[in-house]
N, C-alpha and C positions, 0 to 999 in steps of 0.2 A: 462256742466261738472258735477255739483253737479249731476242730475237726472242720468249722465251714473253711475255714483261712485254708485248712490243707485242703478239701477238695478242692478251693480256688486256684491254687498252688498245682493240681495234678491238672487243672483244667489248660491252666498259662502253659503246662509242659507237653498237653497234648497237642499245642500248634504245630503248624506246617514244619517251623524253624528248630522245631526239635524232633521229625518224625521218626527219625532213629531212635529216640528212646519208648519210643509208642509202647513198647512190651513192658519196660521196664517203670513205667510210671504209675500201672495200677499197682504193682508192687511197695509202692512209698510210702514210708511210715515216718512218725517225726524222730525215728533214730536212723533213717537213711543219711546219708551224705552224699551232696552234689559233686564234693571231687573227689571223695574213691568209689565209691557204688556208680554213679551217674556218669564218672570222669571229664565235671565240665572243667574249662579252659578258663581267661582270664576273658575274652570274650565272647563267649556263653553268658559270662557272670553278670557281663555289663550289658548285654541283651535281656538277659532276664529284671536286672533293675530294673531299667526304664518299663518292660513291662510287669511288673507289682507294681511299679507308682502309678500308672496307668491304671491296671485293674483297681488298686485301693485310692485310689486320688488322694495321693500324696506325694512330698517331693523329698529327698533326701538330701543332705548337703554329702560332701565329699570324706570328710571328717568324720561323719557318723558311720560310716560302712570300713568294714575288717575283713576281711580276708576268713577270720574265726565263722564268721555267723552263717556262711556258707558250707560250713563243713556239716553240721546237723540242721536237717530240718527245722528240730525242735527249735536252734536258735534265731534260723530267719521268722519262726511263726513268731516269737516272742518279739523281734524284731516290728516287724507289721503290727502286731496288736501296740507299741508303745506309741509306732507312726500314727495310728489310728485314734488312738487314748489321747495324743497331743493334738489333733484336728479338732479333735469334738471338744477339746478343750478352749479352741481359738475361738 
């Protein structure tokens, strides 16, 4: 489950609106970090939310998102797999 989440994850990063990081996405692993390895911005970050809620159909509230979970991979995969865990649970 975690390895499809991250190919999903390299897929969302291989869009148009990220084609600068094109090189650096087959490279990702879930101890990269989107703001020192990738150097996203705070709007990068909120472009990419909306697209994982999008890709995994689900919604976040505001409250649930940190600034941390961004920093590793590892932590947004965990992230999405709990968003997911709570759908299937609805």
């Amino acid at each position: 489950m975690r390895n499809t989440i991250l190919q999903r994850l390299k897929s969302i990063l291989m869009a148009d609106e990220y084609l600068v990081l094109k090189d650096q996405v087959s490279e990702l692993s879930e101890e990269s970090s989107l703001i020192d390895d990738l150097i996203f911005d705070s709007l990068q970050i909120l472009n990419l939310i909306v697209l994982i809620e999008e890709e995994f159909g689900f919604v976040s509230e505001a409250e649930e998102l940190e600034l941390d979970m961004f920093d590793k991979i590892s932590m947004l995969i965990d992230f999405i797999q709990q968003k997911i865990a709570e759908k299937n649970c609805a």
